[in-house]
C-alpha positions in Angstrom: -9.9 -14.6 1.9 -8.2 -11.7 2.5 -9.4 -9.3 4.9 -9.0 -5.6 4.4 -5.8 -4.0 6.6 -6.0 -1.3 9.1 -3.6 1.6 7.7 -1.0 3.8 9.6 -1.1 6.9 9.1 3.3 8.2 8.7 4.2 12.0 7.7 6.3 11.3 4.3 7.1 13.2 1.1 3.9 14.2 -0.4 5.3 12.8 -3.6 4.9 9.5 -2.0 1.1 8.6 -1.6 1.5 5.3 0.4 2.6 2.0 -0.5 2.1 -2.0 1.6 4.7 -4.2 2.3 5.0 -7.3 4.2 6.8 -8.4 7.2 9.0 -11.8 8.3 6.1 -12.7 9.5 4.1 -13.1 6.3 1.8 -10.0 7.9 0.3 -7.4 5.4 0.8 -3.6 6.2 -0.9 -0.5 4.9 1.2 2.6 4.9 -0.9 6.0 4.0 0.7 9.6 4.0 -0.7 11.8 6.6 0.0 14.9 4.9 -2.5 14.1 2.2 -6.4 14.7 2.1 -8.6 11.9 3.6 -9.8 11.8 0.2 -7.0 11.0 -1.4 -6.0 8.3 1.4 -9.2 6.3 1.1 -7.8 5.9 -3.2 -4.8 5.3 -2.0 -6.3 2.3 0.6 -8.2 1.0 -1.8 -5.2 1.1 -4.6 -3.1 -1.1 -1.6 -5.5 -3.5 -0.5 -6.1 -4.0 -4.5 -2.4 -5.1 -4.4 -2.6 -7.1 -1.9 -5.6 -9.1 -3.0 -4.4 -9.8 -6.1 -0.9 -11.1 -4.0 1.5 -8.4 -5.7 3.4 -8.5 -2.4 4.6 -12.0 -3.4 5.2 -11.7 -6.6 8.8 -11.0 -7.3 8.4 -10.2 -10.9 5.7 -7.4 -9.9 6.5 -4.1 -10.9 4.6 -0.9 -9.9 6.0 1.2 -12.7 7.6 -0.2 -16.0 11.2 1.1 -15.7 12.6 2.6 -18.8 
């Protein structure tokens, strides 16, 4: 069962909303943009930990996006 992940909170480009990643260590991380609304970091949470759950971290064939 996977718990939900604290977040950290980074200044980045506001057209970048957040994204998770993993480390060496197999740990799951949480990265939300501080220059956005609380309101749209608590979507943005809930659209990581969604990845996260489902094990899109692991999966090399995931893709966010469908490149054209």
């Amino acid at each position: 069962m996977n718990k939900d992940k604290p977040a950290q909170l980074v200044d980045l480009p506001t057209t970048v909303k957040g994204f998770c990643y993993h480390d060496d260590n197999g740990e799951e991380f949480v990265v939300l943009n501080s220059r956005l609304t609380h309101e749209m970091n608590q979507h943005t949470y809930d659209h990581e930990q969604e990845h996260i759950r489902r094990g899109d971290l692991w999966n090399m064939d995931y893709k966010e996006y469908d490149e054209e």
